[in-house]
C-alpha positions as a LaTeX table, in Angstrom:
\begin{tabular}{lrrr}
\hline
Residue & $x$ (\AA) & $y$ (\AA) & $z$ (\AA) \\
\hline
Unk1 & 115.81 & $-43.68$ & $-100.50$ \\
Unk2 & 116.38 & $-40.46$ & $-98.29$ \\
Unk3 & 119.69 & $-38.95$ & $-98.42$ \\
Unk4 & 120.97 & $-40.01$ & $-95.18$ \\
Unk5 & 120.69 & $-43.65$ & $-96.56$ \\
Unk6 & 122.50 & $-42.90$ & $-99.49$ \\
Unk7 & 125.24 & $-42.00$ & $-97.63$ \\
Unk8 & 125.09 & $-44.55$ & $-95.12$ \\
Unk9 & 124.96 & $-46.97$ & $-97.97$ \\
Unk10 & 127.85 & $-45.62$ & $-99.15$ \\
Unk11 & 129.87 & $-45.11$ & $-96.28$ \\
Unk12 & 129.23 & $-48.84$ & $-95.16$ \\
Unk13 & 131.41 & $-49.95$ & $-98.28$ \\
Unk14 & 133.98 & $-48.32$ & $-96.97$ \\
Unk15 & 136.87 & $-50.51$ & $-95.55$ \\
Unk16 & 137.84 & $-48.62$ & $-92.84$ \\
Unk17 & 134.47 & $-47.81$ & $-91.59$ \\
Unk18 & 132.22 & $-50.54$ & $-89.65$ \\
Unk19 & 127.95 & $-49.79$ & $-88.92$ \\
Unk20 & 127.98 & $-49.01$ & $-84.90$ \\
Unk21 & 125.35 & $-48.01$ & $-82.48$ \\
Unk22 & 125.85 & $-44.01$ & $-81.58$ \\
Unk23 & 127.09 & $-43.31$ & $-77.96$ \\
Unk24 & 124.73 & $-40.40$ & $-78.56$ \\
Unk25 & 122.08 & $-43.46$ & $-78.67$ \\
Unk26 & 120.38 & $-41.95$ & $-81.52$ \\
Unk27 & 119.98 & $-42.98$ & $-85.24$ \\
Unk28 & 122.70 & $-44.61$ & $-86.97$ \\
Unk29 & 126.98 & $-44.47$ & $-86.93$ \\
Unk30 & 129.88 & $-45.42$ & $-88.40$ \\
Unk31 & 133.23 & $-46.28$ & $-86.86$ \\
Unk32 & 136.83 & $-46.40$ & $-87.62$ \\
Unk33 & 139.27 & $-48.10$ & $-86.21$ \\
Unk34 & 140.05 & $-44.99$ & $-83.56$ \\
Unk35 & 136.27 & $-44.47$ & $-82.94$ \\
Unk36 & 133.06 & $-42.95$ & $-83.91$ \\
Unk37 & 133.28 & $-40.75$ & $-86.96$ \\
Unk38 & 129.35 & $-40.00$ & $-88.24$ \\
Unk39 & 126.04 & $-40.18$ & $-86.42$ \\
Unk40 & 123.39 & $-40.15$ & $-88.44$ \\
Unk41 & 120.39 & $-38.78$ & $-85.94$ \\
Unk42 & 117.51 & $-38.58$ & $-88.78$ \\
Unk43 & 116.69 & $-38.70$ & $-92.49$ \\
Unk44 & 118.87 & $-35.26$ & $-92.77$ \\
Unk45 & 121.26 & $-34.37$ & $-89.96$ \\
Unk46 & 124.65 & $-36.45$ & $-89.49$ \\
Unk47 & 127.03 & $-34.97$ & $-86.72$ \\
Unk48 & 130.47 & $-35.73$ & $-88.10$ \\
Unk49 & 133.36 & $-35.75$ & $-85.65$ \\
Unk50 & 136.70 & $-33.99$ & $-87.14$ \\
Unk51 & 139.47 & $-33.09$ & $-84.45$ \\
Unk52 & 139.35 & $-29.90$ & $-82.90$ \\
Unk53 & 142.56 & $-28.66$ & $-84.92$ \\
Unk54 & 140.89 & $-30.12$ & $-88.47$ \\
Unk55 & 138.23 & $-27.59$ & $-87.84$ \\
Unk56 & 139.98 & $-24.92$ & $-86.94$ \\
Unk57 & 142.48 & $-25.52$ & $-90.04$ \\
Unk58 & 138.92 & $-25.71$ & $-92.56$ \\
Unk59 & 136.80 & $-23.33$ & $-90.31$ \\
Unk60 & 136.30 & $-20.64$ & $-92.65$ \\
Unk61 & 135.90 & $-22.92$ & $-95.75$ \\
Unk62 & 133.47 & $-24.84$ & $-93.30$ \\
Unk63 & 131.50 & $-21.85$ & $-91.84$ \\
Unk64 & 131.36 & $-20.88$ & $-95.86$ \\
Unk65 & 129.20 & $-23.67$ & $-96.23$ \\
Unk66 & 125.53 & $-23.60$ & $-95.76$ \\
Unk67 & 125.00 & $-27.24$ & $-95.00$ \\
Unk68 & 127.41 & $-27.35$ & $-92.20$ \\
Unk69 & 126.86 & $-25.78$ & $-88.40$ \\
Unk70 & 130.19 & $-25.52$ & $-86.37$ \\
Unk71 & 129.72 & $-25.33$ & $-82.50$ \\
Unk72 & 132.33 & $-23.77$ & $-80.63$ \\
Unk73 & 134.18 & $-25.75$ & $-78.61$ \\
Unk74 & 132.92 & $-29.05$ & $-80.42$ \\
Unk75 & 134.94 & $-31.83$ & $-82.24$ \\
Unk76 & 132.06 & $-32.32$ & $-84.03$ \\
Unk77 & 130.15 & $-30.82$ & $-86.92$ \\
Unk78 & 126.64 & $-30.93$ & $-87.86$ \\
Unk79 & 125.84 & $-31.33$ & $-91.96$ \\
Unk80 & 121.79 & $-31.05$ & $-93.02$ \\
Unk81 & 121.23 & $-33.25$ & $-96.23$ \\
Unk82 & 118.96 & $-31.03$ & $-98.39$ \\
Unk83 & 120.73 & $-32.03$ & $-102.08$ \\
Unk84 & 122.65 & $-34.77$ & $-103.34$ \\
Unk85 & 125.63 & $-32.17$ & $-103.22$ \\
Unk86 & 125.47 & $-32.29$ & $-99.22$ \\
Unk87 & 125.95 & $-36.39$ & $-99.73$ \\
Unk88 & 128.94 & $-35.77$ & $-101.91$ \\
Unk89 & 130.31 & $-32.97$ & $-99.19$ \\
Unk90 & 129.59 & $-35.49$ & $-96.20$ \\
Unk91 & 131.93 & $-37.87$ & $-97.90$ \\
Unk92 & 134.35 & $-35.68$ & $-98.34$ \\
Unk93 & 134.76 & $-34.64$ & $-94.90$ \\
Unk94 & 134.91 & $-38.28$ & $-93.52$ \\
Unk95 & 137.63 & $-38.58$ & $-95.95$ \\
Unk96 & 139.15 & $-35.76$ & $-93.81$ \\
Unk97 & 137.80 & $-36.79$ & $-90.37$ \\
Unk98 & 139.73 & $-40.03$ & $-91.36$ \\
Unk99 & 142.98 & $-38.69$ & $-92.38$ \\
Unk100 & 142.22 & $-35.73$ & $-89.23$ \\
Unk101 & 142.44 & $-38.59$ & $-87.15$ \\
Unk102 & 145.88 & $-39.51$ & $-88.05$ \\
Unk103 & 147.24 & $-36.26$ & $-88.57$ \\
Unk104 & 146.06 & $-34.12$ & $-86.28$ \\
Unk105 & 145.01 & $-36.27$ & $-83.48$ \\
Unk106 & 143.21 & $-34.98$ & $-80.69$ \\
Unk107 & 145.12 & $-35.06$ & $-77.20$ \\
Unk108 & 144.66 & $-38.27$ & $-75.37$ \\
Unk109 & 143.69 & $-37.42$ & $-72.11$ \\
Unk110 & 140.96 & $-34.61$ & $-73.58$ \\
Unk111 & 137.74 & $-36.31$ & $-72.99$ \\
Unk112 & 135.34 & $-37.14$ & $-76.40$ \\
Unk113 & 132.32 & $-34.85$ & $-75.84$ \\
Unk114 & 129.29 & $-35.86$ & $-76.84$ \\
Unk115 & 127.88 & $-35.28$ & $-80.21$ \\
Unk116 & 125.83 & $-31.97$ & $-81.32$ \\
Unk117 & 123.10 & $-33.43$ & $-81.13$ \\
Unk118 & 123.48 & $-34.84$ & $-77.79$ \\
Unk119 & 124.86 & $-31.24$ & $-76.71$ \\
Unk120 & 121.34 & $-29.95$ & $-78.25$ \\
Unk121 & 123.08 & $-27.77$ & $-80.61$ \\
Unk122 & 122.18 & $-29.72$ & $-84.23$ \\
Unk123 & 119.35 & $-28.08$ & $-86.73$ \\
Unk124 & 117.46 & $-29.63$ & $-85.29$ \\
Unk125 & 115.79 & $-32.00$ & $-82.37$ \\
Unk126 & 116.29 & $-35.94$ & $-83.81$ \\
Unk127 & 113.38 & $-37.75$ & $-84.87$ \\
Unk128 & 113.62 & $-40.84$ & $-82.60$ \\
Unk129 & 111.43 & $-42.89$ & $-85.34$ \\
Unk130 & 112.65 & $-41.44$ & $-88.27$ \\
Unk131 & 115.43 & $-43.45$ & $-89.24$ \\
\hline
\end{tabular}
């Protein structure tokens, strides 16, 4: 079981996440209620969409960490699964892209840009067949 299915697995129990096709069109995602929260784009990079003012709030504990890639300008972070420790860090920051949502909402009228992946700015290009 790769990583990235781990944490699917475990982020599918969750009850306010639902499974959901990517807008990105790539890999895997989960949902809340308020929209997309994780794409999961290949057996080790998940884009994970906080609010712009959640990253700017846990930037420098974010850019801190070598797992996670913050684009400027992005609601959306990019984590690389290399350890069981990245899983555990993943589900931590859905816990906060959760609560984000509710507390620091982003501004209705700003448009949701597309993922880093989509932008071309993940680790990596997704492997279409991978997951």
């Amino acid at each position: 079981m790769t990583l990235a299915f781990r944490a699917l697995a475990q982020l599918a129990t969750w009850p306010d996440l639902r499974p959901a096709v990517p807008s990105c069109g790539l890999g895997q995602a989960v949902c809340s209620t308020r929209g997309e929260i994780a794409h999961f784009h290949s057996e080790r990079d998940v884009d994970l969409r906080l609010t712009d003012r959640a990253i700017r709030r846990f930037a420098k504990d974010l850019r801190g960490s070598g797992p996670i890639r913050i684009v400027p300008g992005s609601q959306w972070v990019t984590l690389r699964l290399d350890a069981a420790s990245d899983v555990d860090l993943l589900l931590t920051l859905v816990s906060v892209a959760l609560q984000a949502e509710l507390t620091w909402p982003d501004p209705a009228d700003r448009p949701l840009i597309g993922c880093n992946d989509q932008r071309g700015a993940g680790f990596v290009s997704a492997d279409h067949g991978a997951f």
